[in-house]
Structures are given as C-alpha cells and as structure tokens.
C-alpha positions, 0 to 999 in steps of 0.5 A, a space after each residue: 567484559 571488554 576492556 579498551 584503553 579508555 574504555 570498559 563494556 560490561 555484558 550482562 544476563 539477567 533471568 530472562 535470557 535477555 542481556 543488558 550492555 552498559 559502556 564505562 569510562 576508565 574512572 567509572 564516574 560516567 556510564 551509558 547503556 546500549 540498547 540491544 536486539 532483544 529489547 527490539 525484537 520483544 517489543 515487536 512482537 508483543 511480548 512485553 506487557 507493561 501496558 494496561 489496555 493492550 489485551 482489551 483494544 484487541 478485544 474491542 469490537 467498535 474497532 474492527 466491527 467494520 471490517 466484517 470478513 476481512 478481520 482475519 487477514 487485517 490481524 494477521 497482516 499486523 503480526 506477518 509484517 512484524 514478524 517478516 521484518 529485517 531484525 526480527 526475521 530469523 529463519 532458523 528460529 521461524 523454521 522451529 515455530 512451524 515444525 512445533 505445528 507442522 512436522 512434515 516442513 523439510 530444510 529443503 522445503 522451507 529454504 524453497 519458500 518465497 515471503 509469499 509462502 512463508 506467510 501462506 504457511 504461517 496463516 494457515 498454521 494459525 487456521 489450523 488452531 481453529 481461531 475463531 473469527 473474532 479478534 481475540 481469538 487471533 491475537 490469542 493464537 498469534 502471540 502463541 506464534 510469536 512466543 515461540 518465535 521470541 524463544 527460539 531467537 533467543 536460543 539462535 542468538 545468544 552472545 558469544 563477544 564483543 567486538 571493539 574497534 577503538 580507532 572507529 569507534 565501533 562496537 559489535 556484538 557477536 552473536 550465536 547466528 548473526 552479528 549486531 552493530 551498535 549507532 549513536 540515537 538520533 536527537 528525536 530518539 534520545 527524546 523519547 528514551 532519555 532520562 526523567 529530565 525533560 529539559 535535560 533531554 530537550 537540549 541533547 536533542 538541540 530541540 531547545 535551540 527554537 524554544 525559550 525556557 518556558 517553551 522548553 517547560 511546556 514542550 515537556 509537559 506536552 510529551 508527559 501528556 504524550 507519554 500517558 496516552 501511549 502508556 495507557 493504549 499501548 503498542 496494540 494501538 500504534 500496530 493497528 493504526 500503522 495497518 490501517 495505513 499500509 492496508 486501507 481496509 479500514 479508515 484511520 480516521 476511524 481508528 482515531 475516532 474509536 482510541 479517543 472514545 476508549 481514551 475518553 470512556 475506557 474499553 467496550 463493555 461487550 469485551 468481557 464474552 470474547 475475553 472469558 472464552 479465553 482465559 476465563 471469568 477470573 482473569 477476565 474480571 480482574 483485567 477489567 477491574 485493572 482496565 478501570 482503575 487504569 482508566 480512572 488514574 489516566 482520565 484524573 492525571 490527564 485533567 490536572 496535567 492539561 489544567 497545569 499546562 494552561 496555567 504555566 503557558 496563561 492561553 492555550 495558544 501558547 501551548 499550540 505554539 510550542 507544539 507546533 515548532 516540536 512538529 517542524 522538527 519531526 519533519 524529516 530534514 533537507 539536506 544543506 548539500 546536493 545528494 545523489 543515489 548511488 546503486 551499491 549494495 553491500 552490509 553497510 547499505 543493509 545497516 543504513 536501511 534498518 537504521 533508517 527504519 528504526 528511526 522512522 518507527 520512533 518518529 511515527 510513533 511520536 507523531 501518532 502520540 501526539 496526534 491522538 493527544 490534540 484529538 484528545 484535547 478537542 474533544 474535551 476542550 470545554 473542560 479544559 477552557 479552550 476557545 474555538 480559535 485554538 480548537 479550529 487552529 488544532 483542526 486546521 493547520 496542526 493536524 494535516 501537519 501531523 498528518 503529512 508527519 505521520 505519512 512521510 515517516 510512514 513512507 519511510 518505514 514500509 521501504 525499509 522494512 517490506 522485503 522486495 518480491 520476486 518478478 513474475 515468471 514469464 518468458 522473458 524474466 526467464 530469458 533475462 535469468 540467462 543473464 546474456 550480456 548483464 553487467 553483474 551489478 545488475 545481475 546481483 540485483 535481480 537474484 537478491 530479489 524475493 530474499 527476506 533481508 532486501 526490502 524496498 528501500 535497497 532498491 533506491 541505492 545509497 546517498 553520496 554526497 558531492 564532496 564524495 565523502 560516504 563511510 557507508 561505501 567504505 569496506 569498514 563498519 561505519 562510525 556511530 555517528 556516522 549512522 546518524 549523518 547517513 540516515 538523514 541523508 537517506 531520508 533526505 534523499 527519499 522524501 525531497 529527492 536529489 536535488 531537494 526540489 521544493 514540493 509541498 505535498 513531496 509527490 513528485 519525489 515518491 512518483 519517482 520512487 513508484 516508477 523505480 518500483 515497478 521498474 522491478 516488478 514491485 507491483 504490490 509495493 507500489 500499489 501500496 505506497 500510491 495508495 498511502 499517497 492517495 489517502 493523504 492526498 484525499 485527508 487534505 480535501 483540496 477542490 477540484 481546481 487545484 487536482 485538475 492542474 496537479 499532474 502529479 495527482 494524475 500521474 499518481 492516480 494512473 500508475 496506481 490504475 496500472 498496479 491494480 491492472 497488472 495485479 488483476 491480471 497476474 497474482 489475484 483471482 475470483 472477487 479480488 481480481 473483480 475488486 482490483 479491475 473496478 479500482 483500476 477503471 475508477 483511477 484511470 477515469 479519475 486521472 482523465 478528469 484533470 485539464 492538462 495534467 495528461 501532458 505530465 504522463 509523458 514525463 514519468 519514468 515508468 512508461 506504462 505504454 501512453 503516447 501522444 504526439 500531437 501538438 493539440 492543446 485540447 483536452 478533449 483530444 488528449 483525453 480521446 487518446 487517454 480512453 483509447 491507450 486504457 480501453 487497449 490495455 483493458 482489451 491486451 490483458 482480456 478484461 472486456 467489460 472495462 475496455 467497454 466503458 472506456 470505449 464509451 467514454 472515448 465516443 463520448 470524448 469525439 464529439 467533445 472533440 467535434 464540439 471544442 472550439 480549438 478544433 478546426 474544420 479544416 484542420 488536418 486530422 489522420 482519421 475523419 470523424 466517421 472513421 472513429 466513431 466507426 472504429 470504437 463502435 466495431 470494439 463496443 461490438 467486439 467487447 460486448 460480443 466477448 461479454 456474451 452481451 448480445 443485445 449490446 453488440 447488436 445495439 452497437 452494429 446499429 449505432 455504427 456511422 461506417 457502413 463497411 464496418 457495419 457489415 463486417 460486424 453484423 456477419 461476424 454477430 451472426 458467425 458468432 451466434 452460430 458457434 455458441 448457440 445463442 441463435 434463439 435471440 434472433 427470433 424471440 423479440 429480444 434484437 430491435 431489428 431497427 432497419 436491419 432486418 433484410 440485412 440480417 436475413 440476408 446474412 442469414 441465408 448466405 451463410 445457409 446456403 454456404 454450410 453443411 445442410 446436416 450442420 448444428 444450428 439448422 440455418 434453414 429453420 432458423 430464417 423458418 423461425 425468423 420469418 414466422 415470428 414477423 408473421 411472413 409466412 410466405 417467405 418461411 415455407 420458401 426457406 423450408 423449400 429451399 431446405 427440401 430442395 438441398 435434402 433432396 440433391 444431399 441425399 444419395 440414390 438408391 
C-alpha cells in the first residue's frame, strides 16, 4: 500500500503469483486499475486459455499444409519473436528454462551468447525433445518452454514496492530484478479495455467527435462483432498472421482465406490424429465437442448481430460508413508541428520505444479484427442481404484501407521489438572497435548493438519538436501522459517523416529508414522491412505504368537486392545462399524495369555503390550502367552465374543503346560501340570459365567483335583447360570451332613448344587427338614427330 496526499495504490496478490494495482482517491468513491507486466508477458506467451479454438488452429493442417519443410522454423520464429522481445526477455528466467534441459550452460557461456545463439540454443533444446514435424507437436513443446519461462519471470520478479512521485505523476513499481513504469493508454487502447459501455468508451477515445449518436451505435455494435471473431480464434490466429508478414514463407492472403473457412465451418476434421497423440482420445473428444458448440453459439450470435446492425443502420452502407471513419482514425497521426529525430539513447528513449510497441500490438490487432470481420461479412453477404455495391466498396476501398493500417502498425511493432544485430566481423569493424578518434556517442552505439533491450526503433533517435519541449530527454521519468504525446510523435516521425511530407504509399519515409538500417549493418532487418513494403506494394496491384515512374518502387526493390546480396555472401550458405542470389538477381532486374526511376537511385542515403554521371536521358543507357555496377558486385562477391546474366542483359542494353533515337552518331562517348561489346564478352568468357561452363566461354570467344580481346580470351581458354584437365572438349566435337580451328591449334602448339615435355596434359598428343578427330592425319604424325624430335634432345646420353 501507497499512500499519497490524495491518493491511495493498493497492491494485491492473488493465487497465481500475479498481482493486481488499483489506484483510489482519498473518499474511495473513484477507483481505476493498472494494468501490469504479467498480464503482458502471459498474454505473449500463450499462457492464457480463455480462448475456445487456440489449441485446434495450431492443429489445423489447412494452414501450415503449405509451408511442407519450413513448418518447424516458421513456428518457432513465432514463439522466439515473443519470447526474445523487450518486456518478455529475462535473462535470468530464460537462463533457467535451459539448464532444466541443458546442464552444462555455464553464467560465462550464456552471457557469451549473441540473439542469434540464444535462439540456435533454444531450437535446438526444442529438437532435442523429438517434436515431430506437425505443428501440434511444436506448439506442444514450445508452451512447455514458455511455462517454464513464465515461471521463472514470476519468481525474478516479484514486487517489493512502489514507487510515487506526486509532483509528476509518476508511479513505479520496484520489482525483484527490474523496475516498471506506469502511462496513461492511448484513445484506441481505452477502446479496446474499457468498460462494457461501448458509447461510454467511444467518447474517452474522442472517436465520437467524427460520428452522430446513431453512428456511435453502429460503431459499437461493429467492435462487438469484432470482439466475437478475436474471442472465437483467439490470440493463435493474430501470432501467425503477424509471422506471415514479418516472414513471407506463406501468403497472408492465404492465412485469411483459411480463418474465415475455420470462422465459417469450424476446425479440420483431420485435426482429432495430430491432438490424440498428444493428449489423449479424451481430452481430445471434449476439446472438439467444445470446439463445436463454440462454433455453433459463434455462428448464431454472429447471424443476429449483423441482422441487427442492418436494421439499426436501415442499408448497409450505413454500417460501411461508420467503419470507415473508425478506419481513418486507426491511421497513425500527423503531427501538427514539424518533428526532428534526435540521437539520444537513455531509460527514457527505452520506454518510449516499448510504449510504442504496445501500442502498435493493440492497434494491429484492431486491424486484423476488423479485417477478418469485413472478409467475414463477404462471404456471407447473401445471408445478411448485402448488395454488390457494398461488397465491391468492401473489396475495393476498405480492405486496401486496412491494409496499409495493418502494414504501418506492423512497421511500427517490428522496429520496436526486434533487437539490433551485431555488425559482421571483418577487418575494418575490428579496426573501428579500437575507436580512434570516435565521438563517444557514436561509440556508445556500436557497443549496445546485438543486446537484447536495443531494438531497431533505438536506431532512429527520439523526437523533438521545435519548441524544444521533450520530458523524454529529460534526467526525470516522463509523465503519464507524456508517454502518450510522445508515442504519437514517434509514430509520426516513422511513418511521415520529419517534415510530414505527404506520400500515399509513406515509402520514401521507410526507404529512408532501410538506408539508417544498413547504415548499421541491419542487413536482415532491413531486408525484412523492404519485404513487407514489397508485399503491400504488390497487395495494391498497381499497373506497370505507375511502377515504372515510381522511384521509389525502384530504390525499394534495389536496396532489398543488396540486402539479399550482402546476406548470400556473409551469414547464409547451401540452398538458402542459392535462394537469396536468385532473389537479389530477380530485384535487381526488376528495379531496372522502371523508365527513369534509375535517376532516384543517386538519391538514397545508403550508397550501395551506383554512380552515373552522365548527362543522357536515355533509359537504355542508364539501364547499360545498371547492369554493369550489378554484374560488379555479383563478380566482387564471387557470385559468377549472376554477374553472367547481368552481362547478358548489358550486350543486350548496347544495342538498345545503338538503336534509341536519343543517341547520336556523333556524339562523344568514352568507349566505341566495339570496345563494349568486346569488354562484356571477355567477362561472359571469364564468368563462364569460372562456372567451368566451357562451351559457353568458347561461345563467348567467338561472339567477341575485338580481336586483341578475342586473343587474349582464347590463350587464356586454353591455359585454363590445361590446369584443370578438361583438355578433352577440345577433341570430342563438343566446341563448334567456327573459324577458329588455326587459331586454336596455334594456341595449342605455342604452348607445347613453351612447356615441359614431361608436363601433364601432353600438349603433343593432344594436337595428335585434335588433328585425328578432323581426320587431318598428316598433320597428326607431324605433331607426334615434333614430339619424337624433343624426346630425343630431352634425353640425356648414355
């Protein structure tokens, strides 16, 4: 109990080793409660079971049918990305879960563990429990994990006080190994956990300003509908969803198609196999049974909820109306004032980025609720007599609506809850360790990289405003509803930039953020938010036209090919390197596509290495420069099948070049025409002999306009062969000697009579062998005399 001078906290606990705050005022007429940590860190961990279908979507084999071999890891990146999050994170707590499985973890050893070896450890704790690869046996053994977890985090964090600071308003509560800090909820959030009284919670949120009383019914009605869905599938359904996003091994689309079929049907019936073998025929039976009636008291209160809507609202547009003005106000807010980021890392820029996050977590799952209720409302719209004009608004304008919704607020949770990654480890990241001649800000930053508690969004620095006014940069905790105002601004700041500039699809905002990403060595990171971006970009089915003007679909789509790039070469290997080179090459063809979007790629922060100087407007010739600069740095990092395709799309783009009608006869170029074609046929030549491909580096000498290149390339094939004993193509028919074959034999003959007569391959019987298979017998013995004739000055005397 705290007592204040107006004021009373009371802290409770109950059976559960959970507690309950509630705060009175000194006549205890009026009372309001805090929510605390373990309610969170519960919820995230799928320890609550107060949902009817949770156990049974994990189970549902129509959902993760597609994803065949990466099953295992798509699960586990669900329950890693919850349990590695700041809030739930506890060290001491996960360091107990793994010696109840692994004995051997030394203090010293787990301290050593980056994020990435925290999470090869916990997979393989959850390998070594023999989970089969179904999804009931990993979500089995992963809320196993997380029980373990949860308990341990209730025993290193038991209350011991709290903490009061009347003058600012602030309440803390001091805990057994961290402290907690108490805000004001956000309008949406007060939404969502407020009271019974719909209308009641509707005019906290301020929400009833854009709505008359009959829309304010309506809206309330709609979020009871809301309510019934997110009841009825639970959080199982939000957590997959989520991953889908994040980790595009399966569509979300999909995802949706299968929870509206579960919402609509119920669950699988192949689902009673996969649960039996876990908990037994029993359980089994009566989960199902539940699952049914669940099913049945859903779908009938669902039927005369929605006929009741209609009625209340006389048309459906009505009801579409309202829903989407409450869609208007999930979008994150502008901010009326101009905003600028500020690097400054302390506790309170920590709080701010987990305040954020738990907004972003309530605001998605908002979304996603109402998403699946429109989808819901579809496809049964001839029950609930809807016209097509309502069914096609629902298509056309409010689901992309909740689509870019769910994408920013998606954005806006992963920066806040993925932790940064350390650089990779060459030589100059260890020269730069020695910090000669670093500011200590800068310092500070590189050495908090890789730690659990600094995510992605502590990267971006805070926001300031203006009038200079931030309690986030002061040396006190903020305010409670400080940490709203702030959160806003933040979110501002991420979404519309600094200067709020106005952008309908906010890309050039988040290419910005991609850059500062990779700036850091953020590689996977970056990869990941370019990829969501790429998934809406592509959910919005825009023609061709409008994504050859955009630049920034290209600058998009060619720092997302540097991320897959830089990853193949550093941390992937076997058939996900493979996989991550075939995607680079696919953006960076894709990027190319654009008429003028090239010029935009000069513009980007993060310079990934293209420069073009030239004054030409053509977009063949800027394209030329675009193949080249990829068909580099394929070739830099060793990757000789891609810088192949590109130096075919280069030849290709010169006669293009040739061809234009910008491109004058006698306008000054550096390199002839010739010249060029000679260059990127000798790296065909070099990129094919590389790939051991030695039809293709023959092809390439023949297709070569410069004869002194020709030359050099064909003495080169022949060295080559030589070395790696592949001298036998020369003389079974597999070479087309078109118009070389003196060149060749001479090559051939120069280099005999220029080597060891004892060296392996003998050049001598190989020109025997090339001229017999032309049936050139004459010039065969002549070879073999030659041979003879050096044996003989070889040979010492007797």
């Amino acid at each position: 109990m705290k007592i204040g001078c107006n004021k009373l906290w009371i802290l409770k606990e109950d059976d559960s080793m959970l507690y309950d705050l509630s705060e009175y005022d000194c006549k205890m007429d009026h009372s309001c409660t805090y929510g605390l940590q373990e309610d969170f860190v519960a919820d995230q961990l799928f320890q609550t079971s107060e949902h009817a279908l949770d156990d049974l979507i994990w189970t549902d084999n129509s959902i993760f049918a597609l994803m065949k071999d990466q099953l295992p890891y798509f699960i586990s990146s669900i329950f890693l990305r919850r349990l590695l999050q700041p809030g739930v994170y506890q060290s001491t707590a996960l360091h107990a879960t793994l010696l109840d499985h692994k004995k051997y973890l030394s203090d010293y050893e787990f301290q050593s563990l980056s994020i990435a070896g925290l999470k090869k450890e916990i997979f393989m704790i959850i390998e070594s429990e023999g989970a089969a690869k179904n999804s009931s046996s990993l979500v089995y053994y992963w809320k196993n994990l997380c029980t373990r977890f949860f308990r341990y985090w209730c025993q290193n964090s038991t209350p011991y006080g709290l903490l009061v600071d009347s003058s600012n308003e602030v309440i803390g509560l001091i805990r057994k190994s961290s402290f907690s800090v108490f805000r004001s909820i956000e309008d949406i959030e007060q939404l969502m956990y407020g009271s019974s009284d719909g209308c009641s919670d509707l005019k906290l949120s301020g929400l009833i300003d854009s709505l008359d009383c009959n829309g304010s019914e309506l809206l309330s009605e709609v979020l009871r509908c809301t309510n019934y869905i997110n009841h009825q599938l639970g959080r199982a359904a939000t957590s997959i969803f989520y991953e889908a996003l994040v980790n595009p091994i399966i569509s979300s689309d999909d995802i949706i198609s299968q929870l509206l079929k579960i919402l609509e049907t119920g669950s699988s019936s192949s689902m009673s196999t996969v649960l039996i073998s876990q908990v037994g025929v029993d359980t089994t039976w009566e989960k199902k049974q539940t699952a049914h009636k669940s099913q049945r008291k859903f779908s009938v209160d669902m039927f005369l909820s929605l006929c009741a809507l209609r009625a209340k609202a006389t048309t459906w547009t009505g009801v579409l109306d309202v829903i989407e003005k409450y869609l208007k106000y999930l979008y994150p807010r502008k901010s009326n004032e101009s905003i600028r980021s500020e690097g400054i890392h302390s506790i309170n820029s920590f709080l701010l980025v987990q305040a954020t996050s738990q907004v972003a977590r309530v605001i998605f799952e908002s979304a996603f609720d109402v998403l699946l209720f429109l989808g819901y409302l579809v496809n049964i719209c001839g029950q609930v007599d809807m016209m097509q004009d309502d069914v096609a608004r629902i298509k056309l304008k409010l689901i992309p609506m909740i689509q870019e919704i769910i994408t920013q607020w998606l954005i806006l949770h992963y920066l806040g809850t993925s932790p940064t990654t350390p650089t990779v480890e060459d030589f100059s990241s260890r020269l730069s360790s020695l910090h000669i001649g670093s500011k200590g800000d800068k310092r500070s930053l590189v050495e908090r990289l890789g730690s659990s508690d600094f995510t992605l969004a502590c990267l971006l620095g805070l926001p300031r405003s203006d009038e200079g006014h931030n309690g986030f940069c002061s040396i006190y905790f903020p305010k409670p509803r400080e940490f709203i105002f702030s959160v806003r601004k933040f979110c501002s700041l991420i979404v519309w930039g600094e200067h709020m500039e106005e952008s309908p699809t906010y890309s050039t905002t988040m290419i910005e953020i991609a850059s500062l990403l990779l700036r850091h060595g953020q590689f996977e990171a970056a990869e990941n938010l370019l990829l969501i971006l790429d998934s809406y970009s592509s959910k919005r089915k825009a023609s061709f036209s409008a994504q050859s003007g955009d630049g920034d679909w290209c600058a998009r789509l060619h720092l997302l090919g540097f991320c897959f790039l830089v990853r193949a070469h550093n941390e992937l290997h076997g058939v996900l390197k493979e996989q991550r080179i075939r995607e680079a090459v696919r953006c960076f063809f894709r990027a190319a596509s654009g008429q003028e979007s090239l010029h935009t790629l000069q513009n980007i922060s993060f310079q990934t290495g293209f420069q073009y100087s030239g004054d030409s407007s053509s977009a063949a010739e800027l394209r030329l420069h675009y193949y080249q600069w990829a068909m580099q740095i394929f070739e830099q990092y060793g990757m000789s099948e891609a810088a192949c395709q590109f130096c075919l799309a280069a030849l290709d783009q010169v006669d293009e070049v040739l061809r234009s009608e910008d491109v004058n006869d006698d306008e000054d170029h550096n390199e002839s025409a010739t010249t060029i074609r000679g260059r990127l046929w000798a790296n065909v030549f070099k990129f094919s002999l590389d790939l051991r491909h030695y039809r293709d580096a023959y092809c390439a000498i023949t297709s070569n306009p410069d004869e002194d290149s020709k030359s050099i390339c064909l003495r080169r094939f022949i060295i080559v062969l030589c070395e790696q004993g592949a001298t036998k193509v020369l003389c079974d028919g597999t070479l087309p000697f078109v118009g070389l074959t003196e060149k060749v034999e001479q090559e051939l003959f120069w280099k005999a009579e220029r080597s060891d007569i004892y060296a392996k391959p003998n050049l001598y019987r190989l020109l025997y062998a090339f001229e017999a298979y032309r049936n050139n017998w004459r010039k065969a013995a002549t070879y073999m005399y030659r041979y003879s004739v050096r044996l003989k000055v070889k040979q010492p005397p007797i």
